[in-house]
Each structure stands twice: as C-alpha cells, then as structure tokens.
Kinemage of the C-alpha trace (Angstrom):
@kinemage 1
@onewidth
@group {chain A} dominant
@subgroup {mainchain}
@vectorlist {calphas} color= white
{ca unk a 1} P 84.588 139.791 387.042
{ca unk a 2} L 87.071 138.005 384.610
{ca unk a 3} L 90.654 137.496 385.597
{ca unk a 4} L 91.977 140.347 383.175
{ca unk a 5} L 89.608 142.667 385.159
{ca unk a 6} L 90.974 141.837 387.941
{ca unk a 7} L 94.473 141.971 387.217
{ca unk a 8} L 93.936 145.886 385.764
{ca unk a 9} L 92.378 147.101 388.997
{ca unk a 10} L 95.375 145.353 390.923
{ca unk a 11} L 97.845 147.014 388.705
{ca unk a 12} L 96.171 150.563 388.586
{ca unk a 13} L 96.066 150.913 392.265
{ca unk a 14} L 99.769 149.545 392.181
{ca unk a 15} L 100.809 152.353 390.113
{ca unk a 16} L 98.173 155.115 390.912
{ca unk a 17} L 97.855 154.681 394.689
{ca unk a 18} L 100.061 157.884 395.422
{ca unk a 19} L 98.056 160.317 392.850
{ca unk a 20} L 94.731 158.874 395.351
{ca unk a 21} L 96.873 159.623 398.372
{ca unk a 22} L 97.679 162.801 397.645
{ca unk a 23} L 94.092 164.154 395.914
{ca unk a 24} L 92.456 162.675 398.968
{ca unk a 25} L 94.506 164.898 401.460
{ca unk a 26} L 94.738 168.055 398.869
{ca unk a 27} L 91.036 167.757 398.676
{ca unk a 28} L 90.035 167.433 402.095
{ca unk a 29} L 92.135 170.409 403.166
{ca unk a 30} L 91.040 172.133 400.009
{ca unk a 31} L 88.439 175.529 399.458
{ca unk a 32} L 85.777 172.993 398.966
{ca unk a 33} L 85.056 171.588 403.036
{ca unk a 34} L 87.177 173.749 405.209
{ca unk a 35} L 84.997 176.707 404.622
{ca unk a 36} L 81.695 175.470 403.664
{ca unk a 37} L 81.550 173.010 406.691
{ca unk a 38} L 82.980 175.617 409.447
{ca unk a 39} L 80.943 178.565 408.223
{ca unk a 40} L 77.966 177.449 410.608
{ca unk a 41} L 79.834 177.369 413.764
{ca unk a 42} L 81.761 180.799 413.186
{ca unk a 43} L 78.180 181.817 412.733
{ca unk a 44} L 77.018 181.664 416.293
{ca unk a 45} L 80.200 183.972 417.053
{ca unk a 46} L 79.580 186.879 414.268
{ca unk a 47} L 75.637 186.699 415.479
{ca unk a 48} L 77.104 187.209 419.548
{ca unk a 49} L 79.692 189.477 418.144
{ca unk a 50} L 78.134 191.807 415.613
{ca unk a 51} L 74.698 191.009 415.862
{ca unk a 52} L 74.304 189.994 412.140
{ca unk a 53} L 71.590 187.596 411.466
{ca unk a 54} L 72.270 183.817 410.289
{ca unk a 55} L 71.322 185.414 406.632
{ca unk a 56} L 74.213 187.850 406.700
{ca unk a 57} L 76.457 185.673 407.843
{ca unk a 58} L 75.919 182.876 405.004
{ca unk a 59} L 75.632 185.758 402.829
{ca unk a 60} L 79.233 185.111 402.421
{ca unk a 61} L 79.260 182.014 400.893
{ca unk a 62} L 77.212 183.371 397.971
{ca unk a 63} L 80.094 185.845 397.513
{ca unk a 64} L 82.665 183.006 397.931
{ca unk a 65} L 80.567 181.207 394.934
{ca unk a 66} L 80.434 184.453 392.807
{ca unk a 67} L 84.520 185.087 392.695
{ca unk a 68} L 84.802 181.201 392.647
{ca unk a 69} L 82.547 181.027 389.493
{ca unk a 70} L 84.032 182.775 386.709
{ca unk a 71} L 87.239 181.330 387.629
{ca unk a 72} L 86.271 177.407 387.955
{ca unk a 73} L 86.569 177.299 383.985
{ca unk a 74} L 89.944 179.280 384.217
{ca unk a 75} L 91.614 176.699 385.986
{ca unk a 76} L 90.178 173.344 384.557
{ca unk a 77} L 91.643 175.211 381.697
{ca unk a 78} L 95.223 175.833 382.724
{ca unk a 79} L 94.764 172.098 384.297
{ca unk a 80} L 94.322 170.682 380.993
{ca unk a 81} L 96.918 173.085 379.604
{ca unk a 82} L 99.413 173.587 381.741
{ca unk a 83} L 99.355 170.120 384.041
{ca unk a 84} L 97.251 169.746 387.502
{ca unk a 85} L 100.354 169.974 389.807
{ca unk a 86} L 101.501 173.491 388.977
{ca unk a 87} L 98.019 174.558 389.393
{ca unk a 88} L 97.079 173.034 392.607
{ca unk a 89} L 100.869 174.333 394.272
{ca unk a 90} L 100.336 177.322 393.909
{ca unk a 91} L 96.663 177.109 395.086
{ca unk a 92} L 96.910 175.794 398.457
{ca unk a 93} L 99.865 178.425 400.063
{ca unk a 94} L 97.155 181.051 398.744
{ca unk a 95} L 94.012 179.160 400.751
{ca unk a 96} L 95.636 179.281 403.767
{ca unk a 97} L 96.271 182.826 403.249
{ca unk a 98} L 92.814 183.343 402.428
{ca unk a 99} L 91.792 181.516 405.227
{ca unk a 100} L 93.805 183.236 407.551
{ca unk a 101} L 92.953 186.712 406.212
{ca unk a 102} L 89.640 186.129 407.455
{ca unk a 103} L 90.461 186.810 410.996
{ca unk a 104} L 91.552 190.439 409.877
{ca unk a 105} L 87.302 190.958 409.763
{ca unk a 106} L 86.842 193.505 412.491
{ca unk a 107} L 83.307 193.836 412.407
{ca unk a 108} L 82.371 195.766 408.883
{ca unk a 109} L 80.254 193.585 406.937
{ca unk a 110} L 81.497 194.933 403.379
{ca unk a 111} L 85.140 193.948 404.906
{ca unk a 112} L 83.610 190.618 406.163
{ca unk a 113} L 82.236 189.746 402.003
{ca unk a 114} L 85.413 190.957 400.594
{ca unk a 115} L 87.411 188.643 403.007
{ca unk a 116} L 85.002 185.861 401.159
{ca unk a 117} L 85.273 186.462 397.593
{ca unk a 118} L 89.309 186.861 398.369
{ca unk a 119} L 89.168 183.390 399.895
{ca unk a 120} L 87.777 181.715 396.763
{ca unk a 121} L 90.011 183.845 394.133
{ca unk a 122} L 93.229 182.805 396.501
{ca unk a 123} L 91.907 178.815 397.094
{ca unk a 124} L 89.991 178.254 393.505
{ca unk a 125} L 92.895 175.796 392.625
{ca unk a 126} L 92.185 173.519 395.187
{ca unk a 127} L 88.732 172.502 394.147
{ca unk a 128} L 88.519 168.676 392.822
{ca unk a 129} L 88.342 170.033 389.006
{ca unk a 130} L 92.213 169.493 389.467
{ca unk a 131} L 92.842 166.658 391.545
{ca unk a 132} L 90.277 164.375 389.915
{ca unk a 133} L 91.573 165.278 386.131
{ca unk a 134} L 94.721 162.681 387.352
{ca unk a 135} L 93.039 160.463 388.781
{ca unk a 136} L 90.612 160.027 386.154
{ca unk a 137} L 93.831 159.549 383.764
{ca unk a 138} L 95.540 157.052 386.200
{ca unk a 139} L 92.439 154.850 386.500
{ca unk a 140} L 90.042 153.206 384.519
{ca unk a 141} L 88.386 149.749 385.044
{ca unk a 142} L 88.308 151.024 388.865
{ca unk a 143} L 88.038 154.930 388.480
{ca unk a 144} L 84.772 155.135 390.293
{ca unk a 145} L 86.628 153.759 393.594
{ca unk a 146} L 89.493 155.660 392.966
{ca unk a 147} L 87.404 158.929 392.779
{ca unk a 148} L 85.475 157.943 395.639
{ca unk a 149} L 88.817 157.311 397.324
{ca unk a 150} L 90.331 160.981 396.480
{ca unk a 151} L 87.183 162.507 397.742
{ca unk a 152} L 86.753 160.596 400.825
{ca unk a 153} L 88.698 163.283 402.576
{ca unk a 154} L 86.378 166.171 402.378
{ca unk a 155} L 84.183 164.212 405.416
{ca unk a 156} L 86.527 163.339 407.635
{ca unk a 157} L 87.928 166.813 407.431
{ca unk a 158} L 84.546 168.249 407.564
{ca unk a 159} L 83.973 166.770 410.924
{ca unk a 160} L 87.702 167.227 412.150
{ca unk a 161} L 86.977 170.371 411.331
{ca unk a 162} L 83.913 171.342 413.019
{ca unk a 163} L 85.403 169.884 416.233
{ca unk a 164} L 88.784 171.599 415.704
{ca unk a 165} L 86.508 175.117 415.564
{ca unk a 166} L 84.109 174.550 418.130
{ca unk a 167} L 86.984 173.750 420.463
{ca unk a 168} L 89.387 176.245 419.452
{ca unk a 169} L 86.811 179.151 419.413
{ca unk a 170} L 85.827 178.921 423.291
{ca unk a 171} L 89.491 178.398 423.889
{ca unk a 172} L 91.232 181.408 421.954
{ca unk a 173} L 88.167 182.994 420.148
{ca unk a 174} L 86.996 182.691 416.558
{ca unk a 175} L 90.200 184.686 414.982
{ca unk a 176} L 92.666 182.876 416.065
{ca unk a 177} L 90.526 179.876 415.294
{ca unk a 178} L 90.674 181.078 411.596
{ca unk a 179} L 94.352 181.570 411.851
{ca unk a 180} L 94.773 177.482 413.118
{ca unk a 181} L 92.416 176.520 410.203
{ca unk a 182} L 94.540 178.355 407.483
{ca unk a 183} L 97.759 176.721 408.610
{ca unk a 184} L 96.157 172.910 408.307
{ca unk a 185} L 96.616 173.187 404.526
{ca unk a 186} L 100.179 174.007 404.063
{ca unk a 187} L 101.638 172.263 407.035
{ca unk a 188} L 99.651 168.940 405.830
{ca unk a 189} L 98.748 168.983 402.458
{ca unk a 190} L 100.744 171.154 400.542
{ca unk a 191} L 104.249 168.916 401.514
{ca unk a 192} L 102.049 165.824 400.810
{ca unk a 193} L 100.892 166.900 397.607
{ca unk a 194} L 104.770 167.764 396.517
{ca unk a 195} L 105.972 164.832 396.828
{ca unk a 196} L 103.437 162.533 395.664
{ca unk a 197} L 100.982 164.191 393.406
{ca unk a 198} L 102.047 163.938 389.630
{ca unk a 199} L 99.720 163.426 386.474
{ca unk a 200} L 100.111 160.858 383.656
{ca unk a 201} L 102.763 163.079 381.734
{ca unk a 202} L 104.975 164.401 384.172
{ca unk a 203} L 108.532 163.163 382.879
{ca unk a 204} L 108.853 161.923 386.823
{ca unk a 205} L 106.569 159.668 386.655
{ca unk a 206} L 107.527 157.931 383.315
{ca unk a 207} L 109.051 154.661 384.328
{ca unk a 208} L 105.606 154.137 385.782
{ca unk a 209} L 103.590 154.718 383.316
{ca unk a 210} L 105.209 152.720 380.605
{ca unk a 211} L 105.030 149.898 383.176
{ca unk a 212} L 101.443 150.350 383.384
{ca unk a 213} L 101.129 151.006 379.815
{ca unk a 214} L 102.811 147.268 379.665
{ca unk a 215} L 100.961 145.194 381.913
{ca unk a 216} L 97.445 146.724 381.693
{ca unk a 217} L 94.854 145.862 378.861
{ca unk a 218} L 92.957 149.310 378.699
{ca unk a 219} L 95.563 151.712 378.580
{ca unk a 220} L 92.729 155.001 377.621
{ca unk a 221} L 93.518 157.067 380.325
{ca unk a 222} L 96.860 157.195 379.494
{ca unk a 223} L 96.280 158.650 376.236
{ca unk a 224} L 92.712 160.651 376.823
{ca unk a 225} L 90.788 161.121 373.863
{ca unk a 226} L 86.864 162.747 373.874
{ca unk a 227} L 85.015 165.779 373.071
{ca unk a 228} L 86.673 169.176 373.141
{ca unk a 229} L 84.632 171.550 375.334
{ca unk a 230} L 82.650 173.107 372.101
{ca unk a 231} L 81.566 169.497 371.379
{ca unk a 232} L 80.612 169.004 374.341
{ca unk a 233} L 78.101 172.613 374.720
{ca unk a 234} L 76.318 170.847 371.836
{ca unk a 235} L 76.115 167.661 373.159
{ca unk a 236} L 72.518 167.294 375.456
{ca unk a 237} L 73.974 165.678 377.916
{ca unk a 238} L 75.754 168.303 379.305
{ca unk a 239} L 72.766 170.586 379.286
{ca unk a 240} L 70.732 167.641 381.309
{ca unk a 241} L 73.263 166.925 383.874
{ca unk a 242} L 73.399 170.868 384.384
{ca unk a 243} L 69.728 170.883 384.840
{ca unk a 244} L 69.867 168.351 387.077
{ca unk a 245} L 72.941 169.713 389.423
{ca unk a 246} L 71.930 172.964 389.741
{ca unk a 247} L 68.904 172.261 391.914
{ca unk a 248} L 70.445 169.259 393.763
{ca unk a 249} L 73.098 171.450 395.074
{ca unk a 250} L 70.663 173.869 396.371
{ca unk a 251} L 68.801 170.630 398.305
{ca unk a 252} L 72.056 169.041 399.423
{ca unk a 253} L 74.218 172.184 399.918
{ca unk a 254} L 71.919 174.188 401.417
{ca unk a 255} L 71.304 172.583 404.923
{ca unk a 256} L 75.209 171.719 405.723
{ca unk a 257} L 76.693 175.516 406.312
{ca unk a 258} L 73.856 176.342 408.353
{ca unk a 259} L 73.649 172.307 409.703
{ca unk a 260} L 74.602 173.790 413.480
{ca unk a 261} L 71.908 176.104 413.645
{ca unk a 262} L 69.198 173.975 412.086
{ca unk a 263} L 69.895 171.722 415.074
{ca unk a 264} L 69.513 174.312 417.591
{ca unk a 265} L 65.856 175.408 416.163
{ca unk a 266} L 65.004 172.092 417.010
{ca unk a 267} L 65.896 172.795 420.613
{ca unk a 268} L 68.819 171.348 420.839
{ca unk a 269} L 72.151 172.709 423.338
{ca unk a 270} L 75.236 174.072 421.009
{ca unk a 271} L 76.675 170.772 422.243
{ca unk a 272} L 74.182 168.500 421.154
{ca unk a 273} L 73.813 170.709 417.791
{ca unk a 274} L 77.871 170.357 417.298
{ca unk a 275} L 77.450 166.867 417.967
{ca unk a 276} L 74.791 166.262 415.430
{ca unk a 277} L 75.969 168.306 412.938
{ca unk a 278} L 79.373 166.325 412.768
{ca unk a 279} L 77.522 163.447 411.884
{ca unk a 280} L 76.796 165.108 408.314
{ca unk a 281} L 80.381 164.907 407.140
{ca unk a 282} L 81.063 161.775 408.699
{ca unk a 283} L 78.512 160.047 406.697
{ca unk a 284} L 80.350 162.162 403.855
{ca unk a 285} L 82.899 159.834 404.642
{ca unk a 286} L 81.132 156.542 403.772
{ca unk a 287} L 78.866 158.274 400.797
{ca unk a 288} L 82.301 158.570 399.228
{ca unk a 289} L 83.956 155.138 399.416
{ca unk a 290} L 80.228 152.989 399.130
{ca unk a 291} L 79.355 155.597 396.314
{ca unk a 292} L 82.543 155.050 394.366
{ca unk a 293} L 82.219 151.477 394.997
{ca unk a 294} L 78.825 150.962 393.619
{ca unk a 295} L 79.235 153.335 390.576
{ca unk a 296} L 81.857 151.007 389.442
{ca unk a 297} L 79.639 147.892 389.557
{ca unk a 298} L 76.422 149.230 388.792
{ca unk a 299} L 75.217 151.839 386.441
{ca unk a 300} L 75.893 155.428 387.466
{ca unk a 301} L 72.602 157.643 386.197
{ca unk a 302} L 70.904 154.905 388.473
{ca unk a 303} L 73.131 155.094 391.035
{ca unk a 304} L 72.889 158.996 390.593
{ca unk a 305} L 69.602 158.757 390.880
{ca unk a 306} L 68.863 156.670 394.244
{ca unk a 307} L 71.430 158.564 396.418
{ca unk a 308} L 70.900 161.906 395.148
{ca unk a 309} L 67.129 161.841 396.096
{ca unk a 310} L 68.206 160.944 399.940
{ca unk a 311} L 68.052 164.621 401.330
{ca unk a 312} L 64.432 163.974 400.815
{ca unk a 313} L 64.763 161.692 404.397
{ca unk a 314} L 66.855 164.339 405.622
{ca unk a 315} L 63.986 167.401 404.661
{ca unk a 316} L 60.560 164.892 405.816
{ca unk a 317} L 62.751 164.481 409.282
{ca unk a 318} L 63.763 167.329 410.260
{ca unk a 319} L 59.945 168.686 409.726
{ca unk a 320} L 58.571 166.332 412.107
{ca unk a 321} L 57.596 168.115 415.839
{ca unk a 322} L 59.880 166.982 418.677
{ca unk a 323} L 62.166 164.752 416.322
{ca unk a 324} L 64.300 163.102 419.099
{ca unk a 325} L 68.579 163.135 418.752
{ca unk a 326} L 68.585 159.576 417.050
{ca unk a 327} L 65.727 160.476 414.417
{ca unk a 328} L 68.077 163.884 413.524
{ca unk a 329} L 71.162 162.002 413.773
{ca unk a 330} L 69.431 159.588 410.692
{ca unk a 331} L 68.491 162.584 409.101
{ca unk a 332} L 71.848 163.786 408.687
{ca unk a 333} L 73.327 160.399 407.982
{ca unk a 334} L 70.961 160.606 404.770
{ca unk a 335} L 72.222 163.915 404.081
{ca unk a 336} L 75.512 163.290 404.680
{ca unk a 337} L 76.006 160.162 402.121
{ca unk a 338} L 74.206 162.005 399.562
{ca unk a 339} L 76.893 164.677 399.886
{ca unk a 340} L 79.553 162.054 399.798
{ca unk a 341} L 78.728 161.481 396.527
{ca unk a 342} L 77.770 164.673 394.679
{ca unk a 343} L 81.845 165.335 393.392
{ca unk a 344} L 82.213 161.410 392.858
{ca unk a 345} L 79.235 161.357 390.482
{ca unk a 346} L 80.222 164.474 388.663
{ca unk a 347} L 83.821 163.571 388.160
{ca unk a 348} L 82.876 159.731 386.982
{ca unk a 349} L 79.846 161.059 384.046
{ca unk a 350} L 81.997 163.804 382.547
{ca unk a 351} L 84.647 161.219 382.398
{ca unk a 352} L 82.025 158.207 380.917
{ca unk a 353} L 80.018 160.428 378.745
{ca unk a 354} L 82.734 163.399 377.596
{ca unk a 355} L 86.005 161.334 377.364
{ca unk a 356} L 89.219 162.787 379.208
{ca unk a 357} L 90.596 165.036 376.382
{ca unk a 358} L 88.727 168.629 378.103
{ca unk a 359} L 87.697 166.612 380.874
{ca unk a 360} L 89.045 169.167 383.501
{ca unk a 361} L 87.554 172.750 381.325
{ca unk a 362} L 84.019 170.325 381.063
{ca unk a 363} L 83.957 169.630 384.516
{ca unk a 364} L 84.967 173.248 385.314
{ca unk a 365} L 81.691 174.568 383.325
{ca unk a 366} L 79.653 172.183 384.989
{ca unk a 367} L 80.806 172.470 388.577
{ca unk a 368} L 80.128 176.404 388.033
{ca unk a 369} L 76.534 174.997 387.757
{ca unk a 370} L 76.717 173.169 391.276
{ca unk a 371} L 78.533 175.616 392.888
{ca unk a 372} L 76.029 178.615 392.063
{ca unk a 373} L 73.181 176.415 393.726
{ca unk a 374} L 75.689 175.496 396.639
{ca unk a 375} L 76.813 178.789 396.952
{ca unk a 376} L 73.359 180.470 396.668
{ca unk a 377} L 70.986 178.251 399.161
{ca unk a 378} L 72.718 178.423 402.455
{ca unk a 379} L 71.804 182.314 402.284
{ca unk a 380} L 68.035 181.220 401.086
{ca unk a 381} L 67.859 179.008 404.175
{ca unk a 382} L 69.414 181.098 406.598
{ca unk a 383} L 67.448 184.431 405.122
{ca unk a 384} L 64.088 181.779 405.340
{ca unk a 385} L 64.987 180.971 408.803
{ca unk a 386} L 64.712 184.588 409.514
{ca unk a 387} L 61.664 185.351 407.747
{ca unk a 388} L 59.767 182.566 409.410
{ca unk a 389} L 61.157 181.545 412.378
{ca unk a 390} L 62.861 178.257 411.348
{ca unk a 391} L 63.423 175.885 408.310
{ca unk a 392} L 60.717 174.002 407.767
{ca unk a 393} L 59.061 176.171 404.803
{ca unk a 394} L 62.319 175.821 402.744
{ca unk a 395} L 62.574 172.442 403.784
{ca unk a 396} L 59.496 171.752 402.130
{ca unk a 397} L 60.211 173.073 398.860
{ca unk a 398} L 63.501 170.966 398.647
{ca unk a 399} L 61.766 168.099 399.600
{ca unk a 400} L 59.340 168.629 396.723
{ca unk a 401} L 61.443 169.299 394.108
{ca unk a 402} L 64.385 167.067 394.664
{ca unk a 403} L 62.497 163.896 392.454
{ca unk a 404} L 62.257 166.238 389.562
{ca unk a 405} L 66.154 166.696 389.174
{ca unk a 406} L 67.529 163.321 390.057
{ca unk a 407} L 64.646 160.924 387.691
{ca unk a 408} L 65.846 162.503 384.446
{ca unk a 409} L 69.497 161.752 384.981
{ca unk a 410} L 68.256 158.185 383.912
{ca unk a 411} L 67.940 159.614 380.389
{ca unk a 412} L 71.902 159.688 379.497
{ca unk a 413} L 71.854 156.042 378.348
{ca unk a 414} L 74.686 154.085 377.626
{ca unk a 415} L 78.275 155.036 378.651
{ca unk a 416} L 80.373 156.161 375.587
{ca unk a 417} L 83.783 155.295 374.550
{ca unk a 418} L 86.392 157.456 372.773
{ca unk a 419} L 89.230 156.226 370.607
{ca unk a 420} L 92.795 157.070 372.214
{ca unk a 421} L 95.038 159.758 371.031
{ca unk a 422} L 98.539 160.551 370.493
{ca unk a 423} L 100.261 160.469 373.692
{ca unk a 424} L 100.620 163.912 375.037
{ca unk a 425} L 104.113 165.431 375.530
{ca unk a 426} L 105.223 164.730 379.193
{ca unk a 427} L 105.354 167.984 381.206
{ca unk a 428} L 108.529 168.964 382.654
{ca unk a 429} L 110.014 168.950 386.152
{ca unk a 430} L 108.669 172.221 388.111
C-alpha cells in the first residue's frame, strides 16, 4: 500500500465516519432485518394461536417482497433525484408504524398479508439502496470497508432482535412484542440519522467536502460519473449479476426467516433453537466487516464467489442425521457470513462496474432481483417443510444449485473507471 493510499483512507474515514455511523444504525433498524429475522419466532405464536401452518405464516414475506418490489426502483430514483436524507426521514417514522400495525392482526389471514405488504410500502425507504448511495459517494480507495461498516448493523440487530422477541413474547405476548419492535426505529435511529446522516451535496456538509476535495488524491465520488440506468440494461453485466442474485437469495434467504423452526425439526427445545438461530445474524456481523475488508484488498467477483457458495456447508449440515448443537451452530456460522455479505457485494459491483451517476436507480433494479428470491423462498421452505415433513428435500436442491450462480460472477473482468462530472448542485437544508 503506498503512502498516498494510505493517507486517502485516513482522510475519508476522517470526513465520512458520521455518514457510516448513521447508515449502520438506519440500516440495522431498517425494513431489511427487523422483519425478516423476527418473522420465525412470531411464527411459533400464529401456529399456537391460529393454527396456520409455517407456510402461511412465511407466506407473508412473499407479500412483503411483492409491495416492496415495484417500489425499490421508485426510491433509488427519488434517492438519486431528490437526495438520500429526505428519502430515508420520512421512511423510518412510517416502518415503525408498519411495524406496529402488525399487532392490529386479529386472526384473519387476508388481514394478516395486508398488514405485510403495508409494512414494506410504509418501510421501503429504509432499505440500503439509500444509505449505501452516500457512502459509496463519501468513500473510495476504502469503500468496500466502509460498506461493510454501514451494513454491519443488520446482524447485530438481527440477533438483538430475536432475543428482544423471544423474551418479550412469553412476557407480554406477541402484540405487544410487535408494538416494542416498531418503536426501536424512531426512538434510535431516526434521531441518529438526523443529525448525522447527510450526502456529498447537502449545503451542510460543504466545508467538509471541499476539505476532502483538498487533501485527497481521488476525489470521484465526489463528483459521480457512470452509466445512466438505460446504459446500464444494455450493458451484460447487469443481466449476469441478476442471474446470479436471484438464485443466491433464494439459497441464503431462504433458511434465515424460518432459521427457528429448522432447528426445532432437528429436535432441538425452542431454547436451544432460539439459541442457535441467533448465531446466524451474529456471524452476519463478522461476514460484514471481514467481507468489506477483503473486497477492498482482493478482487470482488472472486471474493463474490468463495463466500457466496458457503450456504452449501450450511445445506450438507443440516442434512446430516443427529447433527449435534456445535455441528448446527457451524452450519449457521457459514450461513450467517455469507449473509453478511450479500448487500456489501451488491453495493461495491454496481459501484465498480456502473459508476455512481444512477448508482442508487441500478442498484434499485437489481436488488428487486434479490429481493423476489428472498422474498419468495422462505414460503418454498416452509410450504416444503409441510409437504414432507422437514427441510432436507429443499435443502438439497439449494445445495445443488448454489455453484451454478456464484462461478459465473468470475466473468465480469476488470473493474471499470468513469471520468468525473460536473459537480452536482448541493441540495438544500430540509
């Protein structure tokens, strides 16, 4: 690393640290892990409750994915239009409504989908599209830490927040457990995001940037330039990395809603399955930071590649008979660091291969790709489960198909560079 190099990734994190701060807490609390990591323990209470199967139940996340879908473009759109900050204020008062809302479900399953799709249409600002569009323009020689760092947050919420539900639901019952989970984001993130999250051209931030524009000696992120988001449909590469995404968010996304349940088939008590299923976000946690780490220093389709095909440890595992508690708890470590890295990956090719100038609508039309297979295969595993008797049959076709998704993201080649721009007009004090 030469001395210059050094210097910029001092100097970025001098300047950028807050924009990190404040993505990895907006994040975390964000539509992304609160519901998708909780859904499996509020399962076990609809089953007792209303007798719905675990099918039914993750049912809901497919509708959550469909309302969250045709919007995900919407808002990487008014991101890049309209400025990141505006978008994710107003997003995070409406998740906790959303969140909340859900406890009104008094036992119709039409009510119960509803309450879903209403929870993505309310939270859909709050998905990393937004956050990682300024951190992407605040970093550059280190963006694939930085990234990692913003995203590190969706583990250790994931697994504060499947101990937050499993203790609150015993103690005051699974509505008023949804009720405590919707205030987390407003009474935590929103005031953190306030004061600290601002993109490149907010006029607040100014005296910043021009230092940074100064002292650095790669000042692209500060004036994006790349492919518009017609370019980039005719560009290959974003046809291969949707090919690839699609299926690996069925193989990594699949097992985690469900994760509580999938323990108990294997004989396990609900407090050894709780246990064991925190592990999965937990490893989130280190997937993130050693993920953003390496994709910094090594190249990331190979990178992409190696950690992305882990669920396949997690899938040969969990098929075994009589795996004991440390052989699971591996299995979801692999799991778990593959997930910590799914968003990171994402974020850093658009940004390496598409430029920043429609980085958040590209991202948007891609991540409408990984959330349909996210959004679809917890119901496939949970309506599998039902069909026969546990998980190992849909293990085995994710376990299968995983290498022919994650090998051909070794095809994009070289990372490309894109000329800087005019800088953009700084957006006004809101």
């Amino acid at each position: 690393m030469t001395e210059a190099t050094s210097g910029s990734r001092y100097l970025e994190f001098k300047y950028g640290w807050k924009v990190v701060v404040a993505s990895a807490v907006g994040i975390a609390l964000g539509m992304s892990p609160l519901p998708f990591y909780t859904i499996g323990v509020f399962q076990i209470s609809y089953t007792a409750e209303f007798g719905w199967s675990r099918g039914m139940v993750l049912l809901g996340l497919t509708v959550f994915t469909l309302c969250a879908v045709p919007l995900a473009p919407t808002i990487g759109n008014l991101a890049d239009r309209f400025g990141v900050r505006r978008v994710v204020l107003l997003a995070i008062p409406g998740l906790s409504i959303g969140l909340m809302a859900m406890a009104l479900n008094n036992g119709s399953y039409p009510l119960y989908l509803t309450l879903w799709g209403l929870l993505a249409i309310l939270g859909i600002g709050t998905l990393p599209i937004t956050f990682t569009r300024a951190v992407n323009r605040w970093f550059h020689d280190c963006r694939g830490l930085a990234l990692g760092c913003a995203l590190i947050g969706t583990g250790l919420a994931g697994w504060a927040a499947i101990k937050l539900v499993g203790w609150l639901i015993p103690l005051v019952g699974w509505r008023w457990a949804y009720v405590c989970l919707g205030a987390v984001p407003m009474l935590i993130a929103f005031p953190i995001v306030y004061f600290l999250f601002f993109d490149v051209d907010d006029e607040r931030v100014q005296d910043k940037v021009a230092a940074l524009k100064r002292e650095r000696s790669t000042p692209v992120t500060l004036m994006p330039g790349g492919l518009t988001l017609s370019e980039a449909f005719r560009d290959w590469r974003l046809w291969l990395l949707i090919y690839a995404f699609l299926p690996i968010s069925f193989v990594i996304a699949g097992p985690i809603p469900g994760i509580v349940d999938i323990m108990m088939s294997k004989e396990f008590t609900r407090a050894e399955a709780i246990t064991l299923g925190s592990i999965v976000p937990f490893a989130v946690f280190f997937g993130r930071l050693i993920g953003g780490y390496l994709i910094d220093k090594i190249w990331a389709p190979l990178v992409s590649m190696v950690i992305l095909s882990l669920p396949m440890v997690f899938c040969y595992l969990l098929r075994l008979d009589d795996p004991g508690f440390y052989t699971i708890a591996l299995a979801n470590i692999s799991l778990g660091f593959a997930a910590g890295v799914e968003y990171d990956l994402l974020a850093f090719l658009v940004s390496r291969y598409f430029g920043l100038k429609a980085y958040s609508s590209i991202y948007g039309v891609i991540y409408v790709v990984f959330a349909l297979g996210a959004g679809f295969a917890p119901g496939l595993y949970g309506f599998s489960a039902d069909r026969f008797g546990d998980y190992d049959f849909i293990l085995g076709i994710a376990l299968l198909a995983t290498p022919l998704f994650t090998v051909p993201l070794l095809a994009l080649g070289r990372y490309r560079e894109y000329p800087p721009e005019d800088d953009p007009p700084a957006i006004a004090s809101q």
